[in-house]
N, C-alpha and C positions, 0 to 999 in steps of 0.2 A: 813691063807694062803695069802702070798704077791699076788696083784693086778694089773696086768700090765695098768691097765685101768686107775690107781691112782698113778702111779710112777713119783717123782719128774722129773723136768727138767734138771736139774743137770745131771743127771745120764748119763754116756758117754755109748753110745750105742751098747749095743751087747747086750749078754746070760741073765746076772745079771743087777740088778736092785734094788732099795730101794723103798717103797711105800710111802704114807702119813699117817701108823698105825708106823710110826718112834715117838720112845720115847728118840729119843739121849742118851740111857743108852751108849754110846762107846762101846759096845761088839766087835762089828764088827770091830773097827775100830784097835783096842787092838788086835785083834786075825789077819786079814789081813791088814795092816798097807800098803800098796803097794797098796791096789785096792780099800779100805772105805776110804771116807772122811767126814770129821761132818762141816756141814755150822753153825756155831757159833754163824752166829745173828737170823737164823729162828728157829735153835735148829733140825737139823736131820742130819741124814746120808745119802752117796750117791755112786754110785761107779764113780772111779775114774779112773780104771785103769781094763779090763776087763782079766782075768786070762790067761795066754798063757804057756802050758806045765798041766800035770799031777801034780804036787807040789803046781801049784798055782790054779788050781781048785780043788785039797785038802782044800788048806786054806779057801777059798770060801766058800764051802759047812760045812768049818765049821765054819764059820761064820753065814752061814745061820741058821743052825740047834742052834746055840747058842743064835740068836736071841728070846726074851723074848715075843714079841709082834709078830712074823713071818710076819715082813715086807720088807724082803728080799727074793726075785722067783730069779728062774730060768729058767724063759723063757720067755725072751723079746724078742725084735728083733735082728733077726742076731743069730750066733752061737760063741762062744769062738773058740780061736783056740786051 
């Protein structure tokens, strides 16, 4: 279970979040392409873009749930809209 207490800085702030159990396998990023982003040179994932609508906290959540290491929560600060 993803960690808010260990989520990169990266991560643009609201609902979702990436932690530091990121294996940069690209699931996330592959699956919600609009809201993960992969920082290339430290090697993880991050969100980018927090979901706004029903379609894009679909994709989200399944991002989340496809994560291999579950370093993706959903409950950081702030709410999605």
């Amino acid at each position: 279970m993803a960690d808010k207490t260990n989520k990169y800085d990266e991560n643009i702030a609201g609902k979702y979040y990436v932690d530091r159990e990121c294996i940069a396998c690209d699931a996330c990023v592959l699956t919600a392409p609009d809201h993960f982003g992969m920082d290339e040179d430290d090697g993880h994932a991050f969100v980018i873009k927090q979901p706004t609508g029903d379609a894009e906290v679909e994709l989200c959540v399944e991002a989340m749930e496809g994560c291999p290491v579950e370093a993706i929560g959903d409950d950081g600060e702030g709410d999605a809209e």
